[in-house]
C-alpha positions as CSV (number, residue, x, y, z in Angstrom):
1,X,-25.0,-3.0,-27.8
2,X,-22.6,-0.2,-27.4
3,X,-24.2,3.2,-26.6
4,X,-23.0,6.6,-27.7
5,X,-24.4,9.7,-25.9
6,X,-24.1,13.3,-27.4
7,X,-25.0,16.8,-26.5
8,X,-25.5,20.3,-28.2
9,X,-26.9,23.7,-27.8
10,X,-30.2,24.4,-29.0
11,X,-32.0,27.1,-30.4
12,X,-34.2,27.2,-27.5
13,X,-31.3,28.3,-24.8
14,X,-30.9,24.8,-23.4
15,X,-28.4,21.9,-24.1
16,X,-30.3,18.5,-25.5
17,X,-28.5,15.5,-24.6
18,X,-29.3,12.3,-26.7
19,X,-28.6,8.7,-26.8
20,X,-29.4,7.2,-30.4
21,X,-29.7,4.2,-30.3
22,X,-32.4,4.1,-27.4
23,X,-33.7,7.2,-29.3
24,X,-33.8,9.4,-25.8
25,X,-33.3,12.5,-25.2
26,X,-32.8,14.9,-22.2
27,X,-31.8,18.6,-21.5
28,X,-30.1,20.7,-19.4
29,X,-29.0,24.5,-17.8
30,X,-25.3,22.9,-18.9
31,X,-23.5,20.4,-21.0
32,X,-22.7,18.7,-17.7
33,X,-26.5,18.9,-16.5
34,X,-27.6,17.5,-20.0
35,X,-25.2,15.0,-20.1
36,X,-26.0,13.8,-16.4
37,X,-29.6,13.6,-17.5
38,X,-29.5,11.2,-20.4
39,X,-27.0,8.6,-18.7
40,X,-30.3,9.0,-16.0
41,X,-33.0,8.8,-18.3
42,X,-31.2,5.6,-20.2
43,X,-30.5,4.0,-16.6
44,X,-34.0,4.2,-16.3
45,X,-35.1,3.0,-19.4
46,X,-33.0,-0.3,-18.7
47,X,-34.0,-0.3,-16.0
48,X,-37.8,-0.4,-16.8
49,X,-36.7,-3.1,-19.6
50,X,-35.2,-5.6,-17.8
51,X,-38.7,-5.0,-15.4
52,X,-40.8,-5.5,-18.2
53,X,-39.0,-9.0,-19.1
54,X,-38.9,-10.7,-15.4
55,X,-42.9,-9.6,-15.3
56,X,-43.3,-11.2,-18.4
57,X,-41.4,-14.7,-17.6
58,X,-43.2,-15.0,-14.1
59,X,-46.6,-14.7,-16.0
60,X,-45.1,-17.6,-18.5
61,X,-44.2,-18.9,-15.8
62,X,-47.0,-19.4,-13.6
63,X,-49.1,-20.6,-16.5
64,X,-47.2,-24.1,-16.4
């Protein structure tokens, strides 16, 4: 899967950063804070992911 990341200003007086097809969003003072954020926040996210899957094939596989 091929990610695209995005950023605008908001209403509120901060930049929103956003990654769509994880649906995750981030903010920041600047563009380059917001921006920094969300490749964070998706590192993260993979990174709880591919957690998530090793937990779950170790209880599989300690059921054999």
């Amino acid at each position: 899967m091929r990610l695209s990341y995005n950023a605008y200003y908001d209403d509120a007086g901060v930049w929103v950063s956003v990654c769509p097809q994880l649906n995750i969003y981030s903010q920041g003072e600047s563009k380059l804070e917001a921006m920094a954020a969300i490749y964070e926040a998706v590192g993260m996210h993979i990174d709880y992911e591919i957690r998530k899957k090793k937990c779950q094939l170790n209880q599989k596989l300690n059921m054999v």
